[in-house]
C-alpha positions as CSV (number, residue, x, y, z in Angstrom):
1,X,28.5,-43.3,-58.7
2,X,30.7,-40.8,-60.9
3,X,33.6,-42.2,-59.4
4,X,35.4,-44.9,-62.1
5,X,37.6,-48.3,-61.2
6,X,41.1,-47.9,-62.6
7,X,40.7,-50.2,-65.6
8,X,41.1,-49.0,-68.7
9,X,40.7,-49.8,-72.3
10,X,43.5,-49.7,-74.1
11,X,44.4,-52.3,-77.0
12,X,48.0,-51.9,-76.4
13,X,48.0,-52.8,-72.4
14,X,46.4,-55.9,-73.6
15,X,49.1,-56.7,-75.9
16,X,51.3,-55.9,-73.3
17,X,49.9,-58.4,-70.9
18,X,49.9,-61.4,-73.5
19,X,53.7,-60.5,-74.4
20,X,54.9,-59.8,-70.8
21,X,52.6,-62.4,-68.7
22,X,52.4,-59.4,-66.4
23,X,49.6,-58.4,-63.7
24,X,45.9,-58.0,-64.6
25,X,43.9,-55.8,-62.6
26,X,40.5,-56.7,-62.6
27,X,38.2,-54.2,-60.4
28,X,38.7,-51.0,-58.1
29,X,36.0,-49.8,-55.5
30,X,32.8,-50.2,-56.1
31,X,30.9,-47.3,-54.2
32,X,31.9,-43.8,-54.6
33,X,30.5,-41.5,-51.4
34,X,27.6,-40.1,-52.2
35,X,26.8,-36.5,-52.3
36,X,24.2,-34.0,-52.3
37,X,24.8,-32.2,-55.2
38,X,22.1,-32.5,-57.8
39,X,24.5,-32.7,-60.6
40,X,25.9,-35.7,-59.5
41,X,24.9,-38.5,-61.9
42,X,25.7,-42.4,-61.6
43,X,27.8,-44.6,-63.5
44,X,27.5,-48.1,-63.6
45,X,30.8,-50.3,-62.5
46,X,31.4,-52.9,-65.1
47,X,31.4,-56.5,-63.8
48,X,34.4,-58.7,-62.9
49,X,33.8,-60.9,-65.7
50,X,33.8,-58.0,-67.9
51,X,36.6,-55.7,-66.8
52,X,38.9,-55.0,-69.2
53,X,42.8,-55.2,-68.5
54,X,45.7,-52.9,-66.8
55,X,49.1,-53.9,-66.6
56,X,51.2,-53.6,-63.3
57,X,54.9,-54.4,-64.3
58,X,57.7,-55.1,-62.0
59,X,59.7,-51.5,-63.0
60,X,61.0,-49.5,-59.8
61,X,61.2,-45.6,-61.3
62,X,62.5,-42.5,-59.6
63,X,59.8,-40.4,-60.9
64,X,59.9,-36.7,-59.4
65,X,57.4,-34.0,-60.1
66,X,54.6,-35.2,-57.4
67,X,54.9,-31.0,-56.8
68,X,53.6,-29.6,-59.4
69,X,51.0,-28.2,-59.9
70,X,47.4,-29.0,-60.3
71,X,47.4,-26.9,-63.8
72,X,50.7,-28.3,-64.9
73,X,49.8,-32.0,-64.4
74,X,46.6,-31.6,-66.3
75,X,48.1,-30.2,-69.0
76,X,51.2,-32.3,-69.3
77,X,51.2,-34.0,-72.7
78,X,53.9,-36.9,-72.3
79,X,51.8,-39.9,-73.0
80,X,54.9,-42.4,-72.3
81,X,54.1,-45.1,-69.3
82,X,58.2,-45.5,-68.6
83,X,56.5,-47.8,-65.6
84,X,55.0,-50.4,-68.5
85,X,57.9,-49.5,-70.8
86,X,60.6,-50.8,-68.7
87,X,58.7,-54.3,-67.7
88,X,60.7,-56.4,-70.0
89,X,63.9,-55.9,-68.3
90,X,62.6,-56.7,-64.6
91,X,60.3,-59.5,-65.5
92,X,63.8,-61.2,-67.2
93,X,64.6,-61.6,-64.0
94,X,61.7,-63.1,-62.9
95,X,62.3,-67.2,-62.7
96,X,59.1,-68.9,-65.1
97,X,57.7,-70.6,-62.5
98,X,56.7,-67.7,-60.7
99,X,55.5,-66.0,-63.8
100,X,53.4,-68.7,-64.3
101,X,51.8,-68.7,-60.9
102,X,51.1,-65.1,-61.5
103,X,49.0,-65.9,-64.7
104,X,47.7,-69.1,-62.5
105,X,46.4,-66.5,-60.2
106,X,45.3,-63.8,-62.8
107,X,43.0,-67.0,-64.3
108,X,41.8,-67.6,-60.7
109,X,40.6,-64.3,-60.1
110,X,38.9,-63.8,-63.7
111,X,36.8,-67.1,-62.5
112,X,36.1,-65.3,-58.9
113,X,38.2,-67.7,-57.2
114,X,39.6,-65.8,-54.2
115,X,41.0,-68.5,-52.2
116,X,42.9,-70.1,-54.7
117,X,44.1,-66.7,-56.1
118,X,45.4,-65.5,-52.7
119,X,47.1,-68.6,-52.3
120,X,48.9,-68.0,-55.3
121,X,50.1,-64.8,-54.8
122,X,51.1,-65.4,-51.3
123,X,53.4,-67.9,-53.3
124,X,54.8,-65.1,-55.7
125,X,55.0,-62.7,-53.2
126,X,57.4,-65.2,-50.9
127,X,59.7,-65.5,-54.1
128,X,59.9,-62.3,-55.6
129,X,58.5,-59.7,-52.5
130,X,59.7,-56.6,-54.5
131,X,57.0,-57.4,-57.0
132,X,54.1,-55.0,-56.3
133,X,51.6,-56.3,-58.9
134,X,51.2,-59.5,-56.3
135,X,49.8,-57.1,-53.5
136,X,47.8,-54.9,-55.3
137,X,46.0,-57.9,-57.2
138,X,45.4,-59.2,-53.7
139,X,44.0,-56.0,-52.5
140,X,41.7,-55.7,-55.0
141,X,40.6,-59.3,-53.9
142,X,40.1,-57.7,-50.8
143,X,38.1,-55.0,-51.8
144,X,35.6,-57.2,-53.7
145,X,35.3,-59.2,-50.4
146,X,34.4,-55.8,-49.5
147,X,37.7,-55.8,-46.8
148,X,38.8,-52.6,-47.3
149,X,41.4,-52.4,-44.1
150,X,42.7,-55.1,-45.5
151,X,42.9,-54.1,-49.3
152,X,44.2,-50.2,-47.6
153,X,47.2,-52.6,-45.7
154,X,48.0,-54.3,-49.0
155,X,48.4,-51.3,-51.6
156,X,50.7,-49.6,-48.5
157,X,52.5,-52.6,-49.0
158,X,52.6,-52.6,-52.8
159,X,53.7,-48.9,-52.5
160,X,56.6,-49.7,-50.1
161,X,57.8,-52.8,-52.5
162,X,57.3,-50.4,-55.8
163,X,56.7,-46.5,-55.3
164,X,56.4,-46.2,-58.9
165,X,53.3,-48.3,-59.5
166,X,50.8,-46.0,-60.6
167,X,48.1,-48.6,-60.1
168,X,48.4,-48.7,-56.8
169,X,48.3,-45.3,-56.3
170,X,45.1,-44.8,-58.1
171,X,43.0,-48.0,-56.4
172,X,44.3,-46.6,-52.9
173,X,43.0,-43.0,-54.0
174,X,39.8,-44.3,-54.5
175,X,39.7,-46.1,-51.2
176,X,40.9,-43.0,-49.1
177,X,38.1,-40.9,-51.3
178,X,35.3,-43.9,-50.2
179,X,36.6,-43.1,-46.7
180,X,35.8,-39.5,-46.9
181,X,39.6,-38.7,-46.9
182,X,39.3,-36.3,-49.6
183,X,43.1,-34.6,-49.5
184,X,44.8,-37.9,-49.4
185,X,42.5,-39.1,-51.9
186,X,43.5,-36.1,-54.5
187,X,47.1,-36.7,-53.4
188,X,47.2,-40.5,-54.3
189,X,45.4,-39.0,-58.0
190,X,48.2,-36.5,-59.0
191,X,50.9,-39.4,-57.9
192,X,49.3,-42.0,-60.1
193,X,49.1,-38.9,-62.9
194,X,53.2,-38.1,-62.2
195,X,53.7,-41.7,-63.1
196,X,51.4,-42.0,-66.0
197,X,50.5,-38.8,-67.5
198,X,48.2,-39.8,-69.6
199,X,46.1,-42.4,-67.1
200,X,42.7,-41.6,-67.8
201,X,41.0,-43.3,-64.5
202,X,43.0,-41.1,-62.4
203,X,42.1,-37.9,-64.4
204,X,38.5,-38.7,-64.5
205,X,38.3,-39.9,-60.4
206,X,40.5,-36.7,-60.0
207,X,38.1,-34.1,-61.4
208,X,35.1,-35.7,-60.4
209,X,36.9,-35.5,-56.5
210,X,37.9,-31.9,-57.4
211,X,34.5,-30.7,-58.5
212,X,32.9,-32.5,-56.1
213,X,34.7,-32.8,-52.6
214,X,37.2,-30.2,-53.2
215,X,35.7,-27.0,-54.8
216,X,38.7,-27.0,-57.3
217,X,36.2,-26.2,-60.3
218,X,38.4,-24.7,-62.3
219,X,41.4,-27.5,-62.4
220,X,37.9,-30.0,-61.8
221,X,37.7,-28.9,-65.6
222,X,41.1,-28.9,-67.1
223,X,41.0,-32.7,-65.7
224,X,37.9,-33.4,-67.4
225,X,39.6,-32.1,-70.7
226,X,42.3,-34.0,-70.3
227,X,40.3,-37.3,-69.7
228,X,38.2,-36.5,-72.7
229,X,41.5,-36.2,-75.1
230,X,42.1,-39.5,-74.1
231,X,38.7,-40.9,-74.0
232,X,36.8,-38.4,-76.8
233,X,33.7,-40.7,-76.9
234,X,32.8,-40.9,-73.2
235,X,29.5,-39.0,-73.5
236,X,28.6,-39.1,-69.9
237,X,32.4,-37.3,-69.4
238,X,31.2,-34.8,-71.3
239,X,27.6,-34.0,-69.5
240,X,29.7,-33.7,-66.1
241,X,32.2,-31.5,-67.4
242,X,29.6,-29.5,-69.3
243,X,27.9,-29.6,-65.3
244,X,31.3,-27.9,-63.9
245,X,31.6,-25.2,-66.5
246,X,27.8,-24.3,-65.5
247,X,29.4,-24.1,-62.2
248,X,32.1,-22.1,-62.5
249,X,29.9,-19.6,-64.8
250,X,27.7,-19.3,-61.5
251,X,30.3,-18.7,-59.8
252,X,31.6,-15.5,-61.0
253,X,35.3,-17.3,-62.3
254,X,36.2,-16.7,-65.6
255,X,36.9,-19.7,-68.2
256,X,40.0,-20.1,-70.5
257,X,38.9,-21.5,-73.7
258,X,42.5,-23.2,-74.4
259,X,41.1,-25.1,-70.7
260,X,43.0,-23.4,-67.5
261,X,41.1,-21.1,-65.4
């Protein structure tokens, strides 16, 4: 499965979480499609007791630039997350007892505990609806209860409450990329990367769809760049994007050294 879940590693998001009591995302899809292509190689998902932690905040941006193009968003630079930046002045508004029942529920879903996890964000989610974190944390419930309409219904929801969350973007990406819906799929990649320039589970998913499903191999491999500036020690990264330039050489296009085609 070269497809990746959209956690990420970062120290600082995990600072973030313990100083803002904000959402943790624990697990994306599972599967990625599978695909003749002999390059394709697997990766493994890490478990649910395992994951590692991204923050959802409560911050409702007017982001523009969901236009440009492919090129442009690889190469954009800005490594700012305004979305996680701006957290502290939403979640002031947020009453404690809610923001406690959201790290009630974050606990419950570490420990596997669906029932009692969806019970608590139902709770959240019927004080505070304009918080998106709640639905997309109960979409990726969903998902590992392998309910994918369901999960699909939630993150529209989360996207309604909060079209800036570049989470949600990115887990329903993956699930419209499962589905075979390959042009949504690399739409919901380049919003989540117009939020957060710099989010490397979107770059990654996104040039593996390009390669792959697409037959973009030339912006395939400016994405694979940028994933690798942020994530320089990902060595199976590197085989697959060492695979595309192999296929772009066989191809008869011609390579730019500085990464565009």
């Amino acid at each position: 499965m070269r497809f990746i879940n959209s956690l990420s590693t970062s120290s600082l998001m995990q600072s973030v979480l313990l100083a803002l009591l904000s959402v943790a995302l624990l697990a994306s899809c599972s599967t990625a499609p599978s695909s003749n292509n002999s390059t394709t190689q697997t990766r493994s998902e890490p478990s649910l007791n395992s994951a590692d932690k991204d923050i959802v905040d409560l911050v409702n941006l007017n982001k523009k630039g969901a236009n440009n193009s492919l090129s442009d968003i690889a190469g954009n630079t800005d490594k700012r997350n305004a979305y996680l930046e701006q957290a502290p002045q939403r979640l002031a508004d947020v009453p404690a007892a809610v923001l406690a029942q959201y790290q009630q529920a974050i606990n419950a879903m570490k420990n596997q505990q669906w029932q009692n996890a969806n019970s608590l964000f139902d709770k959240v989610i019927a004080a505070q609806p304009q918080l998106s974190g709640a639905y997309v944390n109960k979409a990726i419930i969903a998902i590992n209860q392998q309910a994918l309409t369901e999960a699909d219904i939630l993150l529209t929801q989360a996207i309604k409450a909060n079209s800036s969350n570049p989470y949600a973007h990115q887990i329903k990406a993956n699930l419209a990329r499962q589905q075979g819906q390959y042009a949504q799929a690399e739409q919901g990649y380049i919003t989540a990367l117009t939020l957060w320039p710099q989010y490397p589970q979107a770059q990654l998913n996104l040039a593996i769809l390009l390669e792959l499903y697409r037959g973009k191999l030339l912006q395939a491999r400016q994405f694979y760049l940028a994933y690798l500036t942020n994530q320089p020690d990902d060595e199976q990264a590197k085989r697959w994007l060492a695979g595309v330039e192999i296929k772009i050489k066989r191809a008869g296009l011609t390579l730019n050294i500085n990464g565009a085609g």
